[in-house]
N, C-alpha and C positions, 0 to 999 in steps of 0.2 A: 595248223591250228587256226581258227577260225571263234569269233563271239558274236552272242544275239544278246539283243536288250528288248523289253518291251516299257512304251509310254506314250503317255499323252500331252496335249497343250500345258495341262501345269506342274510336269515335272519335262517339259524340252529343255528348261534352262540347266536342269541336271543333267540329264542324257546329255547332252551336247559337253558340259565337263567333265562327264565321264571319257568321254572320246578324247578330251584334249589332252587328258592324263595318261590314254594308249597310244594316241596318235604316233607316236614314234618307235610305235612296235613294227608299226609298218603290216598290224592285220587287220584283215576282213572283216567289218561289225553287219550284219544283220539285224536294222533295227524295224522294230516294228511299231507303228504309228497308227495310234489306235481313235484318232481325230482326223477332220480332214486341213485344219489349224497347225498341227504337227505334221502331217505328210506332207504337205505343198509347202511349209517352210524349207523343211529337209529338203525335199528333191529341188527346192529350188537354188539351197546352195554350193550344189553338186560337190560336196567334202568326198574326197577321197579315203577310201577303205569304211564309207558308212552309207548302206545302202539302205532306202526305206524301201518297207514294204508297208501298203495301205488296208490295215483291215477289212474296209469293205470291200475291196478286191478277194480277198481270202473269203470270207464270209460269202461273196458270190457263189464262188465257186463249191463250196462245203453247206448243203441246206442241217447238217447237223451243227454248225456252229450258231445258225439262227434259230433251230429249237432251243438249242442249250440256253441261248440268251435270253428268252421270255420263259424258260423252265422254273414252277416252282420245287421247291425242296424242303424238305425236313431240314435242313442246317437252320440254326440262327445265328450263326457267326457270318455279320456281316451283313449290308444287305445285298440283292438280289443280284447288281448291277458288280456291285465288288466280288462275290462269287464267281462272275460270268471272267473280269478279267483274271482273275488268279488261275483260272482254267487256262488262260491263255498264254501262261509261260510252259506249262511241256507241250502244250499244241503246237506252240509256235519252235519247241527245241527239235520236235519231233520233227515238223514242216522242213525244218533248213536239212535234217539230217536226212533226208527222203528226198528233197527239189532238189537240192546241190549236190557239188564236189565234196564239201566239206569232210573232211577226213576223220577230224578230231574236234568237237565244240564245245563252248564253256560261255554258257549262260552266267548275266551279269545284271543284277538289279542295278537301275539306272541313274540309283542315289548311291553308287561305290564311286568311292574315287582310288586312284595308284596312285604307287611313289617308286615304285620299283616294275620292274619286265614280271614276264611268268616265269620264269626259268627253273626257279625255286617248285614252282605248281606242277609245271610238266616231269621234275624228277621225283613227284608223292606222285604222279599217276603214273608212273610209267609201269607198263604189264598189266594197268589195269582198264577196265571197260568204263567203270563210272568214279566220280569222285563228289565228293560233297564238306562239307565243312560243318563244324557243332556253333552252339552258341557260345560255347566258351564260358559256360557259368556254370556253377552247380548243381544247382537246381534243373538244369535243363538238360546236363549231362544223367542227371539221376533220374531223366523223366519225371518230374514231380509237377510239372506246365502241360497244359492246354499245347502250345504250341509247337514243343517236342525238344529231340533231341539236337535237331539240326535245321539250320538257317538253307532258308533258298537263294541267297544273296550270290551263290556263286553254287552251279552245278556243270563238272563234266561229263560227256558223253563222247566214246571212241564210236566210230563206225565199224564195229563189227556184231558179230552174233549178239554177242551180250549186252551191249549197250543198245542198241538198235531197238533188240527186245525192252530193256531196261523203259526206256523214252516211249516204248507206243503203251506199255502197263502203267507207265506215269499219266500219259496222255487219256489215257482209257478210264480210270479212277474218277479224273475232273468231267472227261465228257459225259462222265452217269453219276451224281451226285450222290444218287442213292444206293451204289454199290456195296457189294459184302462188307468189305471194310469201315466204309465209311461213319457206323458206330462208333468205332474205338480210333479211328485214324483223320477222320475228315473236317476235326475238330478248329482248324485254323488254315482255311482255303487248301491251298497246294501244301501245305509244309510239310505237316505232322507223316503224308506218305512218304518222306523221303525216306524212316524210321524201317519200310519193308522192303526197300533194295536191299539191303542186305542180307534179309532172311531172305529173297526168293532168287537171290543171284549172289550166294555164297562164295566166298575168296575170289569174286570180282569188281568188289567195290572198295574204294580206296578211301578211306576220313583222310582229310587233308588236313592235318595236323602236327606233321614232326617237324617239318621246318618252314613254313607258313604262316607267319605271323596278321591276325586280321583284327580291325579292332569294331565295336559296336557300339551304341549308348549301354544298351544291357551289359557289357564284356568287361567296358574298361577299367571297371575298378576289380577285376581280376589278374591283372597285371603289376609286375615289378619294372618302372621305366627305369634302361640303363643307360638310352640316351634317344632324342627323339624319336628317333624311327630303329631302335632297337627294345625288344622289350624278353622280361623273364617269365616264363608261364608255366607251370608244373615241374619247374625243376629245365628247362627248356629254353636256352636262349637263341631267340628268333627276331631276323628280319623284318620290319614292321611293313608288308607289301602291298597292303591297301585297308582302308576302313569303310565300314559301311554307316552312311550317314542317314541314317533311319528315321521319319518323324521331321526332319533338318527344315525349317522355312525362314524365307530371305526376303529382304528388299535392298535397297540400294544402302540405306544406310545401317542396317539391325538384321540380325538372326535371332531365332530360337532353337536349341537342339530336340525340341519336343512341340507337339500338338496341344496336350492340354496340361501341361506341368508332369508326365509321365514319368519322364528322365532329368537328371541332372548331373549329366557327364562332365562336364565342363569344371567340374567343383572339385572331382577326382587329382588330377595332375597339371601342373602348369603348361606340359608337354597336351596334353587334350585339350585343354582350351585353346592351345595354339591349331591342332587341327581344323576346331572349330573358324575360329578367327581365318586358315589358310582357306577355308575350305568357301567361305563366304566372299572373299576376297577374289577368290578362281571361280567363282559365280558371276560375280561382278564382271568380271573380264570377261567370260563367256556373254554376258546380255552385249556388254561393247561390240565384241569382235562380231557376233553375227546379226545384229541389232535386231533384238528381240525386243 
């Protein structure tokens, strides 16, 4: 098993704790550094199990990555420049699962933090080619959002027929914006496709949902907390294995769990406001430790 992250100069302070919360997995992160502020930090700390890779290296080599990035589109979600990176998380799932070894990979938005291994991850995918995770809310389960059914915070891909496939039909959607789909599916950058893995690679994809507990600013007031990092959901008591900290910005002494007042997680459980509070604090410690 093997993970990719994609980011830039003002989420390195996340990336970077996203790895401090793996680092004792002892696996391979493929991160991809989409500045040269982030790439020449990275490479110059030589962390082990986090290799960068420099976009405009890849952009060199790929003259379709630099069409894409001055392509206008019919989308308004978003603008022009946010479009071009959301493309570039199955570009780049795709990339590692094509240049490398990697056997098995699992894409990791690089505002997740853990608290637990995968072990629990790798026994929802096993037999399967792909995996992905819901929002974990109603509305989103019922499709009644723009955004969809399922979060890109966490996608896996096996290296075989079906995932391989799976990743170069993700990769392909974002590299033609204006694709068949893109009507009804292309609604909220990369996401909203995760919705046709399923239909086009039937009893190959796995919701990562029965014993995987994940939390969200959207999620958390969908949960019964039975103790920090254990939580109740649909009748379902699970592991709490990591949270996605969505929106999340920091400085030395203050957080906010939101951009512009969007969410207000924190209000939900005293156990959430603690992640909050941990999550800030392990920020903190990451600006120390690699003095950013």
């Amino acid at each position: 098993m093997e993970f990719c992250t994609v980011f830039d100069k003002s989420y390195l302070s996340k990336a970077l704790t996203l790895y401090r919360s793996i680092e004792k997995m002892g696996i391979k992160t493929h991160a991809l550094c989409l500045d040269s502020e982030s790439y020449h930090k990275v490479k110059s700390l030589c962390i082990e199990n986090f290799t960068p890779y420099y976009l405009l290296d890849i952009e060199k080599d790929d003259p379709d990555l630099l069409i894409l990035k001055t392509k206008e589109t019919k989308s308004m979600f978003g603008d022009q420049y946010s479009r071009y990176v959301w493309a570039l998380t199955p570009y780049f799932c795709n990339y590692i699962l094509n240049k490398t070894n990697s056997e098995e990979l699992i894409y990791i938005d690089s505002d997740i933090y853990f608290y637990a291994g995968i072990e629990e991850i790798v026994k929802e995918v096993e037999g399967y080619s792909v995996g992905i995770v819901t929002h974990r809310t109603l509305h989103h389960i019922n499709n009644e959002t723009d955004s969809g059914k399922y979060n890109v915070g966490i996608v896996y891909f096996r290296k075989d027929r079906y995932g391989l496939d799976c990743s170069s039909f993700w990769k392909s959607l974002l590299m033609d914006p204006d694709n068949e789909y893109s009507e009804k599916y292309g609604k909220c950058g990369d996401q909203k496709y995760l919705e046709l893995f399923e239909i086009k690679f039937p009893q190959k994809v796995k919701v990562i949902d029965d014993l995987v507990g994940h939390g969200a600013p959207w999620c958390f007031h969908s949960y019964t907390y039975l103790e920090k990092y254990k939580i109740s959901w649909l009748d379902k008591i699970q592991p709490l294995i990591f949270n996605h900290f969505s929106h999340f910005t920091n400085d030395i002494n203050s957080w906010s769990s939101s951009y512009k007042g969007e969410w207000f997680p924190e209000n939900v459980n005293n156990f959430v406001r603690e992640y909050y509070e941990d999550y800030h604090q392990e920020i903190n410690k990451t600006i120390k430790i690699f003095d950013l």
